[in-house]
C-alpha positions as CSV (number, residue, x, y, z in Angstrom):
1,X,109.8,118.7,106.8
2,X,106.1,120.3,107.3
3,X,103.5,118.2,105.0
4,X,99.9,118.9,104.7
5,X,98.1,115.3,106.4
6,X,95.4,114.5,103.7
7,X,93.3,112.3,106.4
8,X,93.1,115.2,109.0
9,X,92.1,118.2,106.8
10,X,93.6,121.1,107.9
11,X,96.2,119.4,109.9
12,X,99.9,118.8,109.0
13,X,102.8,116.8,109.9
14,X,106.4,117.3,111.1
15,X,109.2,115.2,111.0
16,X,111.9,115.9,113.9
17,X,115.7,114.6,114.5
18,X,115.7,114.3,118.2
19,X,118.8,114.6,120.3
20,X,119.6,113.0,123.7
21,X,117.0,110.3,124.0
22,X,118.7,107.5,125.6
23,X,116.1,104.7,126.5
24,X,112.4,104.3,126.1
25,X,111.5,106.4,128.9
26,X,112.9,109.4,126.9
27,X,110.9,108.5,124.2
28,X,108.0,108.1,125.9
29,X,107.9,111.5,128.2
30,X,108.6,113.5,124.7
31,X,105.3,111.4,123.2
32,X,103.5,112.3,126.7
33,X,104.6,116.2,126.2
34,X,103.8,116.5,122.8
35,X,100.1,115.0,123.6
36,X,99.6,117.5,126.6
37,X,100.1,119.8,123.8
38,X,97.0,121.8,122.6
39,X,96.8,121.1,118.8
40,X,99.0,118.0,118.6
41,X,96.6,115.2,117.1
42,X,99.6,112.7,117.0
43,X,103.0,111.8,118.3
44,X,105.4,109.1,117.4
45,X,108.3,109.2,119.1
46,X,111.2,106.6,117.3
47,X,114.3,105.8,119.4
48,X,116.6,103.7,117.3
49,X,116.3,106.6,114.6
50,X,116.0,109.5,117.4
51,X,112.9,110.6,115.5
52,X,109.4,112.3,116.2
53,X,106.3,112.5,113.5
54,X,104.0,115.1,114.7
55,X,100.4,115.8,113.5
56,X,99.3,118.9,114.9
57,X,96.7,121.6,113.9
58,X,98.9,124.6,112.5
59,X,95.8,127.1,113.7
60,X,96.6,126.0,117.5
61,X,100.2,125.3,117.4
62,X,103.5,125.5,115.3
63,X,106.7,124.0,114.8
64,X,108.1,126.4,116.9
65,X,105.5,125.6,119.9
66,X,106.4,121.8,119.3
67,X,110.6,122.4,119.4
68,X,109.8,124.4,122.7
69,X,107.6,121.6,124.0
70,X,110.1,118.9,123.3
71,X,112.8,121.6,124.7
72,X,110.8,122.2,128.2
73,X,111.6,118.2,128.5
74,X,114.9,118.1,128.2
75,X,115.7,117.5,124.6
76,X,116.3,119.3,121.3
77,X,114.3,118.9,118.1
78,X,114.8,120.0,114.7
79,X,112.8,119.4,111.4
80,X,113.9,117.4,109.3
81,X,113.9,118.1,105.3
């Protein structure tokens, strides 16, 4: 799910199931990726529910860009919605 972020105009946010996180290091190198990321304003990275909420800047980045980032570091990500 891709939603518009009405306190970052022009921004928006995805939603992403993520598979093989197994402890909080996993969650925390897919937060550190997605920050490295040119465009990516935010990154929260959920274990327990193996989710990610990404606010990013869809003139700099895509979903696409953010699955491939999460990808480069091991794990898979799609959106949820």
């Amino acid at each position: 799910m891709t939603s518009p972020d009405p306190t970052t105009p022009g921004n928006a946010v995805v939603h992403l199931s993520v598979e093989g996180m197994h402890c909080g290091s996993c969650s925390a190198l897919i937060e550190e990726t997605l920050a490295d990321q040119a465009g990516v304003t935010t990154a929260s990275v959920d274990l327990d529910a193996a989710r990610a909420v990404v606010e990013y800047d869809p003139a700099q980045l895509d979903v696409g860009g953010i699955q491939a980032a999460i990808a480069d570091a091991g794990y898979a990500a799609t959106p949820v919605g």
